[in-house]
N, C-alpha and C positions, 0 to 999 in steps of 0.2 A: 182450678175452681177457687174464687174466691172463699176465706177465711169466713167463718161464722159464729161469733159468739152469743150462747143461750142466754136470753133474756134472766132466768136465773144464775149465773157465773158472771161477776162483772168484768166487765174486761180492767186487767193489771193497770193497760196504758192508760186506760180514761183519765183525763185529768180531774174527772169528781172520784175517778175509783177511792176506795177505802185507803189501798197501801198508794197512792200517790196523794193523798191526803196526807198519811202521817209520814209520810215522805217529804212535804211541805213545811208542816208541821217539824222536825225536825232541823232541818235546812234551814229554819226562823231562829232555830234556839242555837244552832252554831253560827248564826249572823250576830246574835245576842254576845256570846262569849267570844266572838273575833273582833266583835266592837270593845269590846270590855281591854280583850289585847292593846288592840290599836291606839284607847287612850291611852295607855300604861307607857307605850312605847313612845306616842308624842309628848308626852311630861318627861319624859327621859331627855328626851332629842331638844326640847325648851332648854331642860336646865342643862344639859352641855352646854347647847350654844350661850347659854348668859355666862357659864362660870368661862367659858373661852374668851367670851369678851372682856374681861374681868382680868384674866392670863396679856391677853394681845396687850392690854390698856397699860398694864405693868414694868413690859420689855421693855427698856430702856436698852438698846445695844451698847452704847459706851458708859455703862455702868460699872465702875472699876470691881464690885465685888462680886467677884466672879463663880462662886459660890453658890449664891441666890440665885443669880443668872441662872448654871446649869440647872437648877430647880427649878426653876420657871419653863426653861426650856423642854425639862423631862416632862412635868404637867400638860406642855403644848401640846406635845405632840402625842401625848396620851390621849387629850380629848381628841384630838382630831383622829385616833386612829379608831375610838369610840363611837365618831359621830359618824365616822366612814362606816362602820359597819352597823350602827343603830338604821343611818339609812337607807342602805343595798339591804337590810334585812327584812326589808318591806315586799320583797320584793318576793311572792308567795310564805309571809310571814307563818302562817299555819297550813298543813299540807294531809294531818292524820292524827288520830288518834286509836288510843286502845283500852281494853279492860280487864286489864292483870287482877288475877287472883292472887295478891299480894300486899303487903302495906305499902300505905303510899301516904298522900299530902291528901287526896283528892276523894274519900272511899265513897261508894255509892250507895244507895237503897239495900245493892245484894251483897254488901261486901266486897265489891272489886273495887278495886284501884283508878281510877280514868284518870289518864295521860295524853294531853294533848301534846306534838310532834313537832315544832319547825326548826325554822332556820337560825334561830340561837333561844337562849333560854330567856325568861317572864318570872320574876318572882315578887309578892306580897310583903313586900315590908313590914306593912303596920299588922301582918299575921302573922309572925313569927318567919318570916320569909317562906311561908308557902310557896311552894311550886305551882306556879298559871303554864307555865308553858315549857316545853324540856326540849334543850338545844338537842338536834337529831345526833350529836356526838356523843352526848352523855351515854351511862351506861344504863340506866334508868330505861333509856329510850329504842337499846337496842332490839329488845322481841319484836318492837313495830318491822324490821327487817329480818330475823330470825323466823318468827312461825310459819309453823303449815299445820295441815290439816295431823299430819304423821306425828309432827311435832311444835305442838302447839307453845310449848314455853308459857305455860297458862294463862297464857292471851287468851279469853273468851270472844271477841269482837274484836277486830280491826275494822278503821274508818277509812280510807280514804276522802279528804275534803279537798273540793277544787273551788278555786278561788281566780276571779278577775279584779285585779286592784284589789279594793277591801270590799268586795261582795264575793259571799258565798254562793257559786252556779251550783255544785250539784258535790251529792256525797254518793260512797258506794261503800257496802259493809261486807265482812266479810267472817261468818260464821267459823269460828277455827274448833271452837271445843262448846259443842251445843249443847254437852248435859252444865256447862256452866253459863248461858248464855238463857238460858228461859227467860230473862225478863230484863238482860239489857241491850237490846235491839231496838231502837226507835219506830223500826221499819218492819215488814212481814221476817216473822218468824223462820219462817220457811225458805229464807234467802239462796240463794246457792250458794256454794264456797267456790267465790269464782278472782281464788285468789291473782289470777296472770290480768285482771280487765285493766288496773291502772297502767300494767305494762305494757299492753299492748294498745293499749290509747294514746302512751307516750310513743311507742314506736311507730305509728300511723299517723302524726303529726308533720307537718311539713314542713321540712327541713331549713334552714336558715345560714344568712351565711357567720352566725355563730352559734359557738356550740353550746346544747342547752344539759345545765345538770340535770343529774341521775336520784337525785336527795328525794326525790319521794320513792322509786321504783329499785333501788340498789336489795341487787339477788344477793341470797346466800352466799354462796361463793365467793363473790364480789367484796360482799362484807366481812368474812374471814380478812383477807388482801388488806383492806383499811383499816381495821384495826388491831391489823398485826403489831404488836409492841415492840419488837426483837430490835436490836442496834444491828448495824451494819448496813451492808447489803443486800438489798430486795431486787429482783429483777421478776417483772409482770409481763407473761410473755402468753402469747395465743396471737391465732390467727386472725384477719379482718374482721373486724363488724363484732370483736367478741367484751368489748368496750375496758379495753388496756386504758387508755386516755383520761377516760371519766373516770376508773378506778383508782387510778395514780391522784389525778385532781383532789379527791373527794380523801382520800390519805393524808395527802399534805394540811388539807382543812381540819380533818381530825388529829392530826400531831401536832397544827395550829392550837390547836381546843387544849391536847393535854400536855405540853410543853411549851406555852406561850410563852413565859420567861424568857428560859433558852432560847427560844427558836425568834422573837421579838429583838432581841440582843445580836445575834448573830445572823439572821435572815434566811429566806429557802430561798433559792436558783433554779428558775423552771427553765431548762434547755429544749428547742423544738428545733425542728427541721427547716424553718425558713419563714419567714416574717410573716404570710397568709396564714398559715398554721398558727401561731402564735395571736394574731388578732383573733383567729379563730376560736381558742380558748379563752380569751381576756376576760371575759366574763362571768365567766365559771366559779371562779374564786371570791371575785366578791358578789356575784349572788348568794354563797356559801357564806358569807361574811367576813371574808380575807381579803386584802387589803395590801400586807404588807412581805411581797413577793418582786424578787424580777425576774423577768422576764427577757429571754435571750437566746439568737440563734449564737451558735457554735463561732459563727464569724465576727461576731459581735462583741466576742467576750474578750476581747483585750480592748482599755480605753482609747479612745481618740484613732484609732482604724477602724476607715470604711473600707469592706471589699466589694470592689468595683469591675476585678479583670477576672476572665476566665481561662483555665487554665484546661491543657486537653488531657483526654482522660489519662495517660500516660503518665503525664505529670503529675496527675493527684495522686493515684497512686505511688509515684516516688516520694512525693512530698508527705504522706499519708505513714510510711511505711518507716518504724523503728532505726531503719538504717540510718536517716536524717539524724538522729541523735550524735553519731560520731562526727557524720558531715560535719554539724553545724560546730562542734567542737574542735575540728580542725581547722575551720573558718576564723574561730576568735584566737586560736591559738599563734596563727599568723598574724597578728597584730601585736604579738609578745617578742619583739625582736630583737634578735643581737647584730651585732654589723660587723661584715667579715673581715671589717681594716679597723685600725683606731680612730678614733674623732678628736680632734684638738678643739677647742674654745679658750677662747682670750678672757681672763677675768683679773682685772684691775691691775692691767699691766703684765699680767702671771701668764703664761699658759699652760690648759692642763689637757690632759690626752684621758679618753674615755676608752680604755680596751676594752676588746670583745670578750676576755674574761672576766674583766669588772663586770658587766652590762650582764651575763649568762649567769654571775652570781651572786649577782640583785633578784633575776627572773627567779630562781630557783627559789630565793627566799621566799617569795611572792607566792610560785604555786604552791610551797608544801604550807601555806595558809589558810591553803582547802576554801578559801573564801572566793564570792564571784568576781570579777576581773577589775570590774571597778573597785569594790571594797578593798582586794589585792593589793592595787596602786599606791596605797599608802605604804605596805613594806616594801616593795618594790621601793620607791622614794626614799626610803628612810634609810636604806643599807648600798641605797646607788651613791645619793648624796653624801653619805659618812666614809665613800671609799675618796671621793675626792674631797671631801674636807681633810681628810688625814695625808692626800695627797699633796695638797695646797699647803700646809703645817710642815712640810718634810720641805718643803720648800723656802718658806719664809721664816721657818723656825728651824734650820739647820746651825747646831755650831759650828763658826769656822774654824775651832780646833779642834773637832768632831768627838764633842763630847754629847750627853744628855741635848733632846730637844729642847730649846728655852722655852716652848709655849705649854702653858699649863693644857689639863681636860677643859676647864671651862672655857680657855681661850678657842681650843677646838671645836666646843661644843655653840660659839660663836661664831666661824664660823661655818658650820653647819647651816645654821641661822640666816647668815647670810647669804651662802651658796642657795640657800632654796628656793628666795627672791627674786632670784641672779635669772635676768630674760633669757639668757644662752643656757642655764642650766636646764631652766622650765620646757626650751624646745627640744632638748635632746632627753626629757621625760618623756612629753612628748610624742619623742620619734619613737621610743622605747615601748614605753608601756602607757599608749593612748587612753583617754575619756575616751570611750564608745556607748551607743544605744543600741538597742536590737535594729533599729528600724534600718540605721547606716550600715552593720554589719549585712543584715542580711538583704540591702540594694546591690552592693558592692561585691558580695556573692554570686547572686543571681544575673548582674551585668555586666561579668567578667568571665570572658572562656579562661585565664589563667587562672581565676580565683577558684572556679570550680574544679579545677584540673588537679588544682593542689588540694583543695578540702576533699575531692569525692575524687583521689587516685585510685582508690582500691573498690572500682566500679566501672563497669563497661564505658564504650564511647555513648552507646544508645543513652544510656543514665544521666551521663553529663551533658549530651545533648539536650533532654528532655526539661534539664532544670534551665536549661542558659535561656536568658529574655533578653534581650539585647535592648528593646526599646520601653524597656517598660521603667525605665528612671531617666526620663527624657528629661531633666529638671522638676520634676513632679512626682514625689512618693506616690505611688499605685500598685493598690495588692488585691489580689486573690485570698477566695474563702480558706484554700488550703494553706496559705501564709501566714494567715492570723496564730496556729498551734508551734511554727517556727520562730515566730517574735516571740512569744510564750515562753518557748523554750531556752531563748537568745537571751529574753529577761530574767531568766532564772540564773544562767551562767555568767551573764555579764555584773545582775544588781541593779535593783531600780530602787530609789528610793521610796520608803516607805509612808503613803498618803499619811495613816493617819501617826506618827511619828511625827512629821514634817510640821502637822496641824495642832500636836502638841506643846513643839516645840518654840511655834508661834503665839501659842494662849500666855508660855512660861514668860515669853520676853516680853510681850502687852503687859504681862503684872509686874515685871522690874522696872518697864518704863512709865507704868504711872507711881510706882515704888520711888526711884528717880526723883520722878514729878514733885509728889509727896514731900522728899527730902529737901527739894529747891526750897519749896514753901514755907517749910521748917523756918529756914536761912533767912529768907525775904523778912518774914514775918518777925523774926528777932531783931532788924535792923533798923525795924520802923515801926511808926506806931500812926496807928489808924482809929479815928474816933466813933466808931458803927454807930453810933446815933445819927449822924449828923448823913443825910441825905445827900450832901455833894461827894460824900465818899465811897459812896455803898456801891457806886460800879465800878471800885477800884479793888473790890479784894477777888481777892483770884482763887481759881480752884485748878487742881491738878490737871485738870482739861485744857486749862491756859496753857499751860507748862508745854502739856503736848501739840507738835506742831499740827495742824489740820491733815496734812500729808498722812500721817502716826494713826492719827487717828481715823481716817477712813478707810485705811486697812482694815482695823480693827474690827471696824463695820462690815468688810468684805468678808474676812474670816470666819466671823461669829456665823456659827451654823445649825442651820434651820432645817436639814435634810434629814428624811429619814432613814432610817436604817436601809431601807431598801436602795434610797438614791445614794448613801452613801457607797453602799458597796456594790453598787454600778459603775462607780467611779475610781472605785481603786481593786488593780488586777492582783494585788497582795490578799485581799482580803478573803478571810476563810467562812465559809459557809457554814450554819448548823446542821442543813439538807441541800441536798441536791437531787434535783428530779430531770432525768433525760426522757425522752419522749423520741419516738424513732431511732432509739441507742442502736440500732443496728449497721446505722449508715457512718458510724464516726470511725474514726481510722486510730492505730495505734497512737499514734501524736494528738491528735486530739484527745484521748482517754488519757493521757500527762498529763495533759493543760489542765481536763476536768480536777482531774486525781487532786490536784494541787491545792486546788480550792476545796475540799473539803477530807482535811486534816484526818476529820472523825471516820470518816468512812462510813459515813451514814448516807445511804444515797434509797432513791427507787429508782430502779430503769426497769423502760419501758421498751418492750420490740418485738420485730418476729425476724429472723434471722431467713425465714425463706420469701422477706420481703425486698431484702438486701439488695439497693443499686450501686453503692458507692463501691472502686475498683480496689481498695482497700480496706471496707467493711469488715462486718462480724461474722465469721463461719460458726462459731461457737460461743457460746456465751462460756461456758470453762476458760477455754482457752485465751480469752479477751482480760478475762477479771481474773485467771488466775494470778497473773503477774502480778497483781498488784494486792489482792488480800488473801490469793491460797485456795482454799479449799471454804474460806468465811465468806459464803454468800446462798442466798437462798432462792431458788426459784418457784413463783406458782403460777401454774397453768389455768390459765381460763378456756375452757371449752364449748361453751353456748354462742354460736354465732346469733347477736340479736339484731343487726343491721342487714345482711345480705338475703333476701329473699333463696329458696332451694335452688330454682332452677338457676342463677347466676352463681350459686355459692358452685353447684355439682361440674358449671364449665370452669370452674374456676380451677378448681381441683384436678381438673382433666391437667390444666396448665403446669400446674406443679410439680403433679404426678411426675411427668416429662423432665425431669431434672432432679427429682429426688423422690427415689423411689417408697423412703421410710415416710413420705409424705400422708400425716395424718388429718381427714376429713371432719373439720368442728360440724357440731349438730346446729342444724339454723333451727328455728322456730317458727319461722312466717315461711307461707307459701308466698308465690306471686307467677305475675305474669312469663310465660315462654321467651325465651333472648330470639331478639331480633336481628336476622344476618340483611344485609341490604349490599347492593353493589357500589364500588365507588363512581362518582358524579365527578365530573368534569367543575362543578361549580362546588365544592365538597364545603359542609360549615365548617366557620372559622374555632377555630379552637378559642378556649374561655369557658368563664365560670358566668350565670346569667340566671334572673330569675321569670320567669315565663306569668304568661297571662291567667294562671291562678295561684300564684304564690310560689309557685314551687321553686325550688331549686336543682339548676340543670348543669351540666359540665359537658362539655365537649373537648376530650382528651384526642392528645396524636403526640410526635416522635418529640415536641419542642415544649410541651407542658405536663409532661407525665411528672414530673422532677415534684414540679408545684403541686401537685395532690395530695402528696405523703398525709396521712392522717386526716384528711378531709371525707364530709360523707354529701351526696347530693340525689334528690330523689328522682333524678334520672340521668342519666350517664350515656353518653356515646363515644366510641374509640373508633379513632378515623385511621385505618392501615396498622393494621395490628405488626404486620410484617417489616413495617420501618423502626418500630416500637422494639421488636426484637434483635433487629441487626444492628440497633442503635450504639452498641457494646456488648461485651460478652454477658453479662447479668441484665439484660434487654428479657428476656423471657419471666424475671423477678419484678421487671416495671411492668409487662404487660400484665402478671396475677397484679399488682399493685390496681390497675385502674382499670379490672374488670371489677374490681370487689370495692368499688365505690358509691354502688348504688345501693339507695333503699328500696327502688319500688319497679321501675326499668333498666334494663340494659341494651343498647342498639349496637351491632358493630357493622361498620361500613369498612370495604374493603375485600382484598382477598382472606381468607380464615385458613391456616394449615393445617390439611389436612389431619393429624397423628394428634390434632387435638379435639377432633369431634366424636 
């Protein structure tokens, strides 16, 4: 039977009702104050861009005074990292507001506080810097995410405002502590305290193929996790859909906020699971108003390597697995050679013999240098060549009435000097104690049965087998994901020179040579005399730019650098991070957690995972036993237990899944009901696997044995899994991919296929 409202009681919804009146009425006056924002923020975003053009107009790149330069430079790319985030900050610029019973900037009629909420802070200048708007990081801003009804943090009112572009659609309020709230409610009094609506409007949204911030709706819990202070290690672990991803994101944007300094200087490193994932987030951070992050799978992270090949599961796991570490050290150690005969070369008439005990007690100097192999090379040289210079001296400086050597030290030490010049000396360096790069070492490894045989003796034939590729350096360097943590490791033992050293050392010698330049002019200018008045002369005087040849100088111009922090240490695998954030840390393998380790000195990380998600064949069983090695007992884990993506009946099959392999398998609470899982048989025409958005927006996935890989961390509001049984036979951790890409739905799950049984 239809609904019937008394002509006396008006109805709530009418749009003349009273509370949808001052519901209007309200809605006007925070269009008022979000205009009021918006100016504030475009006057902001004018004068960057003027005082930038002002910067740009200034640069001169071959400006010897290199000084100003870097100041110029610093101002660059300050504003630009200003204007980057003045302008993504537009982007739901206010989102909430509240009415603490507190002091503030802002007080009201009854004494509260009002605090509006967004995505960075609004301040009043010409008012003593008033607070207009408070960055959702600040601490000021926290209760907006702390209260409830139990514990209100003297939040009287929370607002929820939603906004399209710079119009205000609709506000929802939310009564926290109603003996303090009598009179500042825009709206009916009588509101409910219906603090989950914004959340659950966001999770009823349709999904996208990126991922959208949490910055209005971030839980309790959640926000403990982000604005945890502590140094070290964090690891954010819970099951699917319990929002590990968003919380970690929204973390780095708050230690953006209270360690810009640092963290602007040294940069954060977001690691993801594989390039989809990674666009998948891209947005996140600078909706937040971050900017200045990279971005990186695990393959990615040494420069100038693309992995191209795949390797079968056998082999990542060896390659994956700590044992590599000695492999690969017996690999370079083989290139430290002594030779089991003497070697003779002819030098200037002379001949000299290079023994295998000379050569073994050059090596020896070299390793107990504890330096990488390259850097080595110079002791190694210095006490190989001084045994044949003292060689060469007992020769040509023997008395024939066998007294005293005639040749002084310095004549020695001459030739030394010589001898090191010497093309027969240089190749039986050389042959000895080569230049190598990780890339040569480890082709030369991996496309030799002998090479392997000697570096991995003390390993089965299976093992050796497993690493040998025979055609994968067919004249063309070609590597695998699981390779990139061995170049890593190969650079570390070998020595790579250091980017920004190198870029130093290049600024020093541009300032000697216009220093140089400088001094020519000096000289010119005293030997002749030039009359500057007189206009036939005036394009005869020269400046130090003459001096330098155009060659000189458009290095200079190459060099001078424009990147930022983030690009910078994209490009150099030395470089150490302020933070580091893993994202599916479950799946990285003992040699990968070296590589990471490497880069961030401080040991300041967040990782992100669930260890009963785990597909890689050398993964994380434990998170103790992963990071013990490397910081002890220093690392902290928090558990997230709100499933807010998985509807029940998907989240409960899912758990059946788990269950089945680990019996201490704990069931997170979801909060959304939804639809009953769909079993359907398999079709002779079965859909293609892919990610696809359907005829209302939504987004859909159709998973099977050949793209489970690619979901890791993805969410879609409908999911289908085509042959769950190939999914599991796929490898032994098959039944961790199939809980993987049952728990990717938000709203459906269909599986097509046979379903085994011990899982219904």
């Amino acid at each position: 039977m239809p609904s019937v409202t008394s002509p006396s009681t008006p109805n709530p919804s009418s749009p003349n009702s009273p509370v949808q009146t001052e519901k209007a009425s309200a809605i006007a006056a925070e269009q008022t104050y979000v205009d009021m924002l918006f100016d504030r923020l475009d006057k902001e975003v004018a004068d960057a861009n003027q005082r930038l053009n002002e910067v740009q107009a200034d640069v001169d790149p071959a400006n010897p005074d290199s000084d100003a330069l870097v100041r110029r430079e610093t101002e660059y790319h300050l504003l630009q990292g200003k204007l980057d985030r003045l302008n993504l900050a537009q982007l739901g610029l206010v989102f909430g507001r509240i009415d603490v019973d507190a002091p503030g900037d802002n007080p009201t009629a009854d004494g509260l506080d009002r605090r509006y909420i967004g995505r960075m802070g609004l301040d009043a200048r010409e008012d003593d810097y008033r607070t207009l708007l408070l960055d959702w990081r600040a601490p000021m801003a926290r209760p907006f995410y702390l209260a409830t009804t139990a514990q209100p943090e003297d939040v009287a009112v929370r607002r929820h405002i939603r906004t399209k572009g710079r119009t205000v659609t609709d506000i929802t309020d939310e009564v926290l502590a109603r003996e303090l709230a009598a009179a500042a409610v825009d709206v009916d009094n009588d509101a409910s305290i219906t603090s989950e609506s914004a959340l659950h409007q966001a999770m009823e949204r349709a999904r996208t193929t990126h991922m959208s911030s949490i910055v209005e709706t971030i839980q309790r819990e959640q926000d403990e996790i982000i604005r945890d202070e502590r140094r070290g290690v964090m690891v954010v672990d819970g099951g699917p859909g319990t929002g590990k991803t968003a919380v970690a994101l929204h973390r780095i944007a708050y230690l953006l906020y209270n360690h810009r300094e640092r963290l602007a200087s040294t940069g954060v490193l977001i690691l993801g699971p594989n390039s989809t994932f990674l666009d998948y987030i891209s947005r996140v951070l600078p909706e937040l108003g971050e900017t200045g992050v990279v971005l990186s799978t695990i393959s990615e992270l040494f420069p100038g390597v693309t992995a191209t090949l795949q390797d079968s599961l056998l082999t990542r796991e060896i390659k994956g697995s700590d044992a590599m570490v000695g492999i690969l050290g017996e690999a370079l150690r083989a290139y430290q050679v002594v030779p089991e005969d003497p070697v003779s070369i002819k030098v200037e008439q002379l001949y000299l013999t290079a023994t295998p005990d000379m050569v073994k007690a050059a090596r020896t100097r070299a390793r107990r240098s504890h330096k990488p192999h390259n850097d080595a090379r110079g002791a190694f040289i210095e006490h190989f060549v001084q045994s044949l210079a003292e060689q060469m001296a007992n020769k040509i400086g023997a008395d024939p009435l066998g007294g005293k050597n005639l040749l002084s030290r310095a004549d020695v030490d001459q030739l030394f000097d010589d001898l090191s010049e010497t093309p027969a000396v240089q190749e039986l360096i050389d042959a000895f104690w080569p230049t190598l790069s990780p890339q040569s070492v480890l082709a030369e490894l991996l496309g030799s049965e002998d090479a392997i045989a000697h570096a991995a003796y003390a390993y089965d034939d299976e093992t050796r087998e497993a690493l040998f590729r025979p055609t994968q350096f067919d004249g063309i360097e070609a590597w695998s994901a699981a390779d990139v943590a061995l170049l890593d490791e190969l650079a570390v033992l070998i020595g790579m020179p250091d980017v920004e050293a190198q870029e130093e050392a290049e600024r020093a010698a541009w300032k000697e040579q216009v220093s140089d330049a400088e001094d020519a002019l000096d000289i010119l200018s005293s030997s002749m005399s030039t009359d500057n008045d007189d206009d036939m002369f005036e394009a005869e005087i020269l400046s130090a730019h003459d001096v330098i040849d155009a060659e000189a100088l458009a290095r200079r111009q190459q060099t001078l650098d424009h990147r930022s922090t983030a690009e910078r240490a994209a490009a150099d695998y030395t470089w150490a991070y302020g933070h580091v954030v893993i994202d599916e840390a479950q799946e990285l393998t003992p040699m990968e957690w070296r590589m990471v380790f490497r880069r961030t000195p401080s040991r300041w990380m967040t990782v992100v995972g669930d260890t009963s998600q785990t597909s890689s064949p050398a993964g994380v069983d434990a998170w103790e036993d992963t990071l013990g090695e490397f910081v002890g007992d220093r690392f902290r884990i928090h558990h997230l237990t709100v499933n807010y993506r998985t509807p029940q009946p998907i989240a409960d099959l899912a758990y059946k899944v788990r269950k089945s392999v680990d019996d201490s398998a704990q069931q997170t609470e979801s909060i959304r009901d939804g639809e009953p899982v769909r079993f359907l048989e398999y079709s002779d025409k079965p859909l293609k696997a892919g990610i696809f958005t359907d005829d209302n927006g939504r987004l859909n996935a159709v998973i099977d044995v050949n793209n489970v890989e690619e979901v890791k961390g993805l969410e879609f509001d409908h999911v289908t899994v085509i042959n769950p049984v190939d999914i599991i036979e796929r490898s032994p951790l098959g039944i961790n991919d199939l809980y993987v890409a049952l728990t990717r739905a938000t709203q459906t799950l269909t599986i097509i296929g046979e379903w085994p049984e011990e899982f219904h």
